[in-house]
BALOBA-1460 file (C-alpha; in Angstrom, 3 decimals):
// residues 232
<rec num="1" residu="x" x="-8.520" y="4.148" z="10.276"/>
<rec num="2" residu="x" x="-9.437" y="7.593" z="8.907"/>
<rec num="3" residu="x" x="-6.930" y="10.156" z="8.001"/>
<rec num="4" residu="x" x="-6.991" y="12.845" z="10.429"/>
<rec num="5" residu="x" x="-5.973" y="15.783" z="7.451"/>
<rec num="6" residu="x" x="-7.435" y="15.232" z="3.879"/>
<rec num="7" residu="x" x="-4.677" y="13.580" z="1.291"/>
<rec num="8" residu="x" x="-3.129" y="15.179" z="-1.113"/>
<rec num="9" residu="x" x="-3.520" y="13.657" z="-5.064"/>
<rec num="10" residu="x" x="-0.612" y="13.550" z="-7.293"/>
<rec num="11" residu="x" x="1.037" y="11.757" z="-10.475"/>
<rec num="12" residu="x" x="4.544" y="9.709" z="-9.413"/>
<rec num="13" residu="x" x="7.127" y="10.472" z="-11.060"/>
<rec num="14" residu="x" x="9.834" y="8.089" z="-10.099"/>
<rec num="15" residu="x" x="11.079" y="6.218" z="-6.650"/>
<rec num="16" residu="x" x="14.935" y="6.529" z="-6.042"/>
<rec num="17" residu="x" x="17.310" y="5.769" z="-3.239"/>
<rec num="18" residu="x" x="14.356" y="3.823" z="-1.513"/>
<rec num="19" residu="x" x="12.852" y="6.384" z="0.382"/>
<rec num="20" residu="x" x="12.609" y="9.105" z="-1.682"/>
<rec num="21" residu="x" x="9.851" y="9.948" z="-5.176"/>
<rec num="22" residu="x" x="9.155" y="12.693" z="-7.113"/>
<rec num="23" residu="x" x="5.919" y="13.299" z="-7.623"/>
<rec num="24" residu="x" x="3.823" y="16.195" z="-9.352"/>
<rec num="25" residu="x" x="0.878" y="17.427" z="-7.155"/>
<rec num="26" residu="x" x="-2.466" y="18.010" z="-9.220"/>
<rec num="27" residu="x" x="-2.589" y="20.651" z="-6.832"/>
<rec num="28" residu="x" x="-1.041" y="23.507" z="-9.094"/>
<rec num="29" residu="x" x="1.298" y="21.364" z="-10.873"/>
<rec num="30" residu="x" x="4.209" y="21.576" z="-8.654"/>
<rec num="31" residu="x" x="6.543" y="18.761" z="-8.269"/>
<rec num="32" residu="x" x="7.330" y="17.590" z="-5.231"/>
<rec num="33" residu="x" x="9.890" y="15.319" z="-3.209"/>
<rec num="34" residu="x" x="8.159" y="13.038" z="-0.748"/>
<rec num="35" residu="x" x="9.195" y="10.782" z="1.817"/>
<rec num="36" residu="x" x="8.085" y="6.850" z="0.557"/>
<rec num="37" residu="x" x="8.223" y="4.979" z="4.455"/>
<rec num="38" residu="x" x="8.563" y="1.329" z="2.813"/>
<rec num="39" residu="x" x="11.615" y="-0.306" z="2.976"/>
<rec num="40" residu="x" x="10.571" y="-3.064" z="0.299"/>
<rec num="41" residu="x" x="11.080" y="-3.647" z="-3.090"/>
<rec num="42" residu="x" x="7.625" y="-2.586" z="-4.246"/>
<rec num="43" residu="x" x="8.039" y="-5.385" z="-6.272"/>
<rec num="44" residu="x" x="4.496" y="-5.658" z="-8.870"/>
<rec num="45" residu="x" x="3.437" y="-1.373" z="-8.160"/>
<rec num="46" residu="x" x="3.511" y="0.752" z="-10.653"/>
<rec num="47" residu="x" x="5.993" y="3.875" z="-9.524"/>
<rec num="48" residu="x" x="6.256" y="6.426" z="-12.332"/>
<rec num="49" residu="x" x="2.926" y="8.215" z="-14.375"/>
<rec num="50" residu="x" x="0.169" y="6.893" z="-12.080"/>
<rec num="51" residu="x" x="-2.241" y="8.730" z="-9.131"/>
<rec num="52" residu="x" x="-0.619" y="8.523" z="-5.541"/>
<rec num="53" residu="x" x="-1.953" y="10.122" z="-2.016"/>
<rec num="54" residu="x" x="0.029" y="11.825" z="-0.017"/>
<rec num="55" residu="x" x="-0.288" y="12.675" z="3.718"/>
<rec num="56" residu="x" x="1.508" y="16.225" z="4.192"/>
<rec num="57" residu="x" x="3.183" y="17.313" z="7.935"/>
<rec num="58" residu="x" x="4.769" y="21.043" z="7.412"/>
<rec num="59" residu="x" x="6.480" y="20.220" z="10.738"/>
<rec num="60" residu="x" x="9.998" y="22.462" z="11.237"/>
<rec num="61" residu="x" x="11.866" y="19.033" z="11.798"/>
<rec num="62" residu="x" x="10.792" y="17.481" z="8.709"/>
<rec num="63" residu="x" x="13.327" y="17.653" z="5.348"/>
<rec num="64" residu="x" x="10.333" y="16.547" z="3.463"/>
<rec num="65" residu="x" x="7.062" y="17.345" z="4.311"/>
<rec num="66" residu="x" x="5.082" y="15.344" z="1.995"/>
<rec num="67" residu="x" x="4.626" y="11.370" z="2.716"/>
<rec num="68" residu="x" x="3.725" y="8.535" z="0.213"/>
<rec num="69" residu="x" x="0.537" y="6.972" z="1.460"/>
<rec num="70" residu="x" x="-0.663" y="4.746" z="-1.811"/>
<rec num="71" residu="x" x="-0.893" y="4.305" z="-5.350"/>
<rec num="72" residu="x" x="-3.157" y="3.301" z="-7.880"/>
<rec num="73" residu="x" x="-2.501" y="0.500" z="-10.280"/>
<rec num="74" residu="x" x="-5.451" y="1.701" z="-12.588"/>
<rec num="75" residu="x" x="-8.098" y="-0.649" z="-10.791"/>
<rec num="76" residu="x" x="-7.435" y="-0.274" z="-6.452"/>
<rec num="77" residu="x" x="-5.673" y="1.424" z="-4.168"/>
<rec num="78" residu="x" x="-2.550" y="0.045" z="-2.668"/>
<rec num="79" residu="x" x="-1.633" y="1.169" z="0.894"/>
<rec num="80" residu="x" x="2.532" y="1.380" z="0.966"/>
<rec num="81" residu="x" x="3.278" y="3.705" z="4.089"/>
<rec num="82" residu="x" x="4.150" y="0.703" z="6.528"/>
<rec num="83" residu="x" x="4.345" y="2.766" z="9.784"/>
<rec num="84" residu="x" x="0.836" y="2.829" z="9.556"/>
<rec num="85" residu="x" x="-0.004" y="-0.861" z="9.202"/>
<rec num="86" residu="x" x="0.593" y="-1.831" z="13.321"/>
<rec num="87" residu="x" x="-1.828" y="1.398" z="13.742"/>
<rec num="88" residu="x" x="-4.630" y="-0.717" z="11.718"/>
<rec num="89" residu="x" x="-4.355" y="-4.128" z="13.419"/>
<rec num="90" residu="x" x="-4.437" y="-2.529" z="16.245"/>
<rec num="91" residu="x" x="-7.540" y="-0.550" z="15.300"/>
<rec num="92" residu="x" x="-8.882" y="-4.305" z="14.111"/>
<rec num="93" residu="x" x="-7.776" y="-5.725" z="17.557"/>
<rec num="94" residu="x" x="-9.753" y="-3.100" z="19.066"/>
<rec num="95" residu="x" x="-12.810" y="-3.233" z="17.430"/>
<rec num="96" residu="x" x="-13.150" y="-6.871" z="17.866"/>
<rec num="97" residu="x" x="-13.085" y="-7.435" z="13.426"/>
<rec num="98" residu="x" x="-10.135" y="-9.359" z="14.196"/>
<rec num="99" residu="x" x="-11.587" y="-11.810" z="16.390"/>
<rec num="100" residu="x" x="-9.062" y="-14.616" z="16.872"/>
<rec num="101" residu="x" x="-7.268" y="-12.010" z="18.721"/>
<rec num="102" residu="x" x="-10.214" y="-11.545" z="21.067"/>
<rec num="103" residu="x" x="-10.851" y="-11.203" z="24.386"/>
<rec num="104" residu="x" x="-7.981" y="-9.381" z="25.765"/>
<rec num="105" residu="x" x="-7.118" y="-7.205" z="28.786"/>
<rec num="106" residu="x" x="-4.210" y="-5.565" z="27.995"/>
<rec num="107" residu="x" x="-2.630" y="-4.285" z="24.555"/>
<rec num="108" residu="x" x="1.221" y="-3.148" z="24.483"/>
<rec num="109" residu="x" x="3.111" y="-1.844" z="21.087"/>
<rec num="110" residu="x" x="6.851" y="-2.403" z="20.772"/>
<rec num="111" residu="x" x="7.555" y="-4.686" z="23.415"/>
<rec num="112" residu="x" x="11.308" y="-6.609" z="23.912"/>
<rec num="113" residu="x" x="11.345" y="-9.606" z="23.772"/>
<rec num="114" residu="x" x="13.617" y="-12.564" z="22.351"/>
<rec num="115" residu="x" x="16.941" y="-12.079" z="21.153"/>
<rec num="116" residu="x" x="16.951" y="-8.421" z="20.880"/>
<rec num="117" residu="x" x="14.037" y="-8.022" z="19.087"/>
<rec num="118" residu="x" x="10.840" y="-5.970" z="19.516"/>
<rec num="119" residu="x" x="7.066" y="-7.776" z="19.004"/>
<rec num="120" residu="x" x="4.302" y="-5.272" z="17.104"/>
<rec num="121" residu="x" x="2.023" y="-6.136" z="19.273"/>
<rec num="122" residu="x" x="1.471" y="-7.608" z="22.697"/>
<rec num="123" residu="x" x="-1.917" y="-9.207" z="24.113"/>
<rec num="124" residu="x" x="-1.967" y="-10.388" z="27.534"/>
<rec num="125" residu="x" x="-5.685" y="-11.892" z="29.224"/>
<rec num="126" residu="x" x="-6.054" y="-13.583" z="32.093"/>
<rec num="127" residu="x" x="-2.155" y="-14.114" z="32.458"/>
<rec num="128" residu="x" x="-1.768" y="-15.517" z="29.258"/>
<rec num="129" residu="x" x="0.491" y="-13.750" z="26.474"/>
<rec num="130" residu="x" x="0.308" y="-13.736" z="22.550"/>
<rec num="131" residu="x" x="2.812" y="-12.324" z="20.597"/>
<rec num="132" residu="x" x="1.569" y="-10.906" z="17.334"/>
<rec num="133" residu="x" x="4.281" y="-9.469" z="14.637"/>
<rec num="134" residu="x" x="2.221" y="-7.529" z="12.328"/>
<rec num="135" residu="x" x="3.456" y="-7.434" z="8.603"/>
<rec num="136" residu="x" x="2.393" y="-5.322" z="5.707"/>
<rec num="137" residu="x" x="1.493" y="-6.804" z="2.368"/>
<rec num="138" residu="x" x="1.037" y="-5.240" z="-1.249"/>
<rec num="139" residu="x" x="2.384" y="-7.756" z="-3.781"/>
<rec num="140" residu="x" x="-0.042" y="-9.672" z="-5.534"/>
<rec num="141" residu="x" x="0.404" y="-12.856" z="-7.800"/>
<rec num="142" residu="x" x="-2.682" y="-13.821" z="-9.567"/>
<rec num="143" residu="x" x="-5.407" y="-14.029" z="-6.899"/>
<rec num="144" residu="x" x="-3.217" y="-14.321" z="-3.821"/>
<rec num="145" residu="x" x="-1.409" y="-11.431" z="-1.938"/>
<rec num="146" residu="x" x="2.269" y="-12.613" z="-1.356"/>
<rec num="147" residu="x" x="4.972" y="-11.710" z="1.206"/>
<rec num="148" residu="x" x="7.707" y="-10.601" z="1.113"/>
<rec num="149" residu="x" x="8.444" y="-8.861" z="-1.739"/>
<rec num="150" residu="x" x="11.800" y="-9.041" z="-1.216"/>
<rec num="151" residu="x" x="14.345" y="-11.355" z="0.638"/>
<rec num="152" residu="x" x="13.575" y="-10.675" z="4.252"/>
<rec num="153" residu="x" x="16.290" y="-11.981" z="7.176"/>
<rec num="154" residu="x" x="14.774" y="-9.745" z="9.814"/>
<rec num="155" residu="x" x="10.929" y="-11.597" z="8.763"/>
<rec num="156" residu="x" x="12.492" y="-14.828" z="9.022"/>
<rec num="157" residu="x" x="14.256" y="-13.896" z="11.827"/>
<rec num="158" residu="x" x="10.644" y="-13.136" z="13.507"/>
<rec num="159" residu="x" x="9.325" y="-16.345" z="12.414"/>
<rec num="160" residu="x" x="12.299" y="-17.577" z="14.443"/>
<rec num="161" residu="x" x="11.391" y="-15.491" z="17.714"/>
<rec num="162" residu="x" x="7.685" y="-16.432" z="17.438"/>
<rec num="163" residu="x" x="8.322" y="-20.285" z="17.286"/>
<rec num="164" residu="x" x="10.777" y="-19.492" z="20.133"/>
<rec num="165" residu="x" x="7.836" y="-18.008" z="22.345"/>
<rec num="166" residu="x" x="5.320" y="-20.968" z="21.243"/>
<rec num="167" residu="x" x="7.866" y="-23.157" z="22.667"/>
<rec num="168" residu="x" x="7.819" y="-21.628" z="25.658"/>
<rec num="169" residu="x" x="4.312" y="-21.957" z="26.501"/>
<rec num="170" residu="x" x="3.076" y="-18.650" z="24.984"/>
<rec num="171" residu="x" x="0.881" y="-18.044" z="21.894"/>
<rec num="172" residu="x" x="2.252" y="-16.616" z="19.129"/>
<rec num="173" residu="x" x="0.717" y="-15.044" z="15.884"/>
<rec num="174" residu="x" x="2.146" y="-14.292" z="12.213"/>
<rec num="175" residu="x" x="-1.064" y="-10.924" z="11.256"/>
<rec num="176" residu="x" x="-1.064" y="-10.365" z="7.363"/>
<rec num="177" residu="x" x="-2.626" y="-6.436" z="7.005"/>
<rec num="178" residu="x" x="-3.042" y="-7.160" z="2.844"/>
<rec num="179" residu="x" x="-3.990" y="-3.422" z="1.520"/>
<rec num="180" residu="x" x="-5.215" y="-4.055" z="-1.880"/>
<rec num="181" residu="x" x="-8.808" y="-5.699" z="-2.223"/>
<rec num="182" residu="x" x="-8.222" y="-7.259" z="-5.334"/>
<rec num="183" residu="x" x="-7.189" y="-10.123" z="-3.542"/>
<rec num="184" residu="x" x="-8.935" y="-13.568" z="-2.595"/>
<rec num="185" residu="x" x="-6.034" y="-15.848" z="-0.366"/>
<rec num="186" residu="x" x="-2.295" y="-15.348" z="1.216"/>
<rec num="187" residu="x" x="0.707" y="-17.374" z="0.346"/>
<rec num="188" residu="x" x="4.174" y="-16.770" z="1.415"/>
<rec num="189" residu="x" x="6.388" y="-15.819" z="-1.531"/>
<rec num="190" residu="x" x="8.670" y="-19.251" z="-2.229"/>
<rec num="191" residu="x" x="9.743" y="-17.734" z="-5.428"/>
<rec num="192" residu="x" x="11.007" y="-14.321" z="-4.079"/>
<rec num="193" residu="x" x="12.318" y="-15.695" z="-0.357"/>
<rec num="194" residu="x" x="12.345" y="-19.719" z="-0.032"/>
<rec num="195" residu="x" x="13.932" y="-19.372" z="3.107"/>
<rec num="196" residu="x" x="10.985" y="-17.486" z="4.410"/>
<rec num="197" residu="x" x="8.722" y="-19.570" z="2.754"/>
<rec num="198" residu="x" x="10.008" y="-22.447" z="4.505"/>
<rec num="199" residu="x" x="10.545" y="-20.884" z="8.100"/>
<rec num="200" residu="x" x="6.578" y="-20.083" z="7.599"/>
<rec num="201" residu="x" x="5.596" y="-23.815" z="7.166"/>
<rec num="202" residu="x" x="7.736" y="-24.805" z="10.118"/>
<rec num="203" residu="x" x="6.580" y="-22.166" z="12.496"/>
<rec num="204" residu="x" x="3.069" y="-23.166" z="11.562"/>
<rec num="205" residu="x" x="4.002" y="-26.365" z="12.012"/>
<rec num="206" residu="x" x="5.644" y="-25.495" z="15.526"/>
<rec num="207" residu="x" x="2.717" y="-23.732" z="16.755"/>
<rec num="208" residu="x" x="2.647" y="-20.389" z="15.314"/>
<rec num="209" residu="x" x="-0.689" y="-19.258" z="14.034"/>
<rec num="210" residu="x" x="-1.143" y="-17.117" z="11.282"/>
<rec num="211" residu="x" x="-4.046" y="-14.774" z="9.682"/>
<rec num="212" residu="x" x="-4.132" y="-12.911" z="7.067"/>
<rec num="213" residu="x" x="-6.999" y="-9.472" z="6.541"/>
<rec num="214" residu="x" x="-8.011" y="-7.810" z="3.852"/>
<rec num="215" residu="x" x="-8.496" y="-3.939" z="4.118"/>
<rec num="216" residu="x" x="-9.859" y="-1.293" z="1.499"/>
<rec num="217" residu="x" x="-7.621" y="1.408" z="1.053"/>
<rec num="218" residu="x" x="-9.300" y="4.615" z="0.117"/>
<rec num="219" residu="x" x="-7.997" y="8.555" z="0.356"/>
<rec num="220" residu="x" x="-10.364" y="9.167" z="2.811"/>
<rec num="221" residu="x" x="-10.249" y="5.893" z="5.042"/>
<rec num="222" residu="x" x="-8.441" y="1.935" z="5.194"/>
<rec num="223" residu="x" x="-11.143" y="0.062" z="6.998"/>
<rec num="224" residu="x" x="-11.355" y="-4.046" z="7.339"/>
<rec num="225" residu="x" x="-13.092" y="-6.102" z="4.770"/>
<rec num="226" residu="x" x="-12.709" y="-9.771" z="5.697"/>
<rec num="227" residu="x" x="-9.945" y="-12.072" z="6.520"/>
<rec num="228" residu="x" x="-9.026" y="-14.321" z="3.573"/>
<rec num="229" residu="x" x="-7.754" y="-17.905" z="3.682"/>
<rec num="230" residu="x" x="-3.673" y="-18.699" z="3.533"/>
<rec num="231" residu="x" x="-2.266" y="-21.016" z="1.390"/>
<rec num="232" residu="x" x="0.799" y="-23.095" z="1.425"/>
């Protein structure tokens, strides 16, 4: 996925009331308010005195023009705007990298289904129908990317849904996007969200597949770099 405007570089200041930092542009040293799209804790990012990317949208409807696209921990990017991350499995859908998700004839985003609930990502070939929830990861312990970084009820609610479909004759699939490379394996996070740890093994164990990619986050691009084994 290539950004369609070039980013902007600046130093973070500080995150507050979840979707809001303060950052100073190296652009003429102005500081800034931008919008930070992740609802999570962040949990293991550095947020104040290191480089960020911004994606910047003057639009007339916008409070705050400027949009937190990732951060630097001093040795990778890390990719935090998560209304981008259905936008790159689909990309890896598309392009065939993600190929347990291959062949398919039709691809829908934001489908109902369940109990009022909405799927990322909906497959359909030859009849047959996959639902794939799409999550984004960033926190890291040792060499595995973990999720969530936070207590979750609406993941483990999906986990729920997904199971659900599996039981009723569909396929249904758990997609990791993990945008950091300095990562080698997935695990769900027991020690942050047991509950969601344990909905994971039973889904899996219901049916449920899950996979788990690696991308390389970059100001100028996030492409695919190889899907990495899960762990329980």
């Amino acid at each position: 996925m290539k950004f369609k405007q070039p980013l902007h570089c600046g130093t973070i200041l500080k995150r507050y009331k979840r979707f809001l930092c303060d950052v100073l542009l190296d652009n003429g040293n102005v500081k800034i308010t931008a919008h930070c799209p992740n609802s999570g804790s962040m949990k293991g990012i550095p947020l104040n005195d290191v480089k960020v990317m911004l994606s910047y949208n003057p639009s007339p409807t916008r409070k705050y023009p400027y949009t937190l696209e990732m951060i630097n921990n001093g040795n990778v990017w890390i990719g935090v705007n998560t209304s981008r991350t259905n936008f790159i499995a689909e990309e890896g859908i598309t392009s065939g990298f993600i190929n347990h998700l291959n062949p398919f004839d039709e691809l829908k985003r934001e489908v109902k289904y369940g109990k009022n609930s909405r799927i990322d990502i909906l497959l359909t070939q030859n009849n047959q129908i996959c639902y794939v929830e799409v999550k984004n990861v960033t926190l890291k312990d040792e060499d595995h990317a973990i999720f969530p970084d936070s207590v979750t009820l609406r993941g483990q609610k999906h986990l729920d849904e997904l199971a659900n479909m599996v039981k009723q004759g569909h396929r249904a699939v758990m997609l990791y996007i993990i945008q950091r490379t300095d990562c080698e394996s997935f695990r769900p996070a027991y020690e942050i969200d047991p509950a969601y740890a344990d909905k994971f093994k039973k889904a899996i164990d219901q049916g449920v597949e899950a996979y788990a990619y690696k991308v390389n986050v970059s100001p100028e691009q996030i492409t695919f770099v190889k899907p990495v084994t899960i762990d329980f």
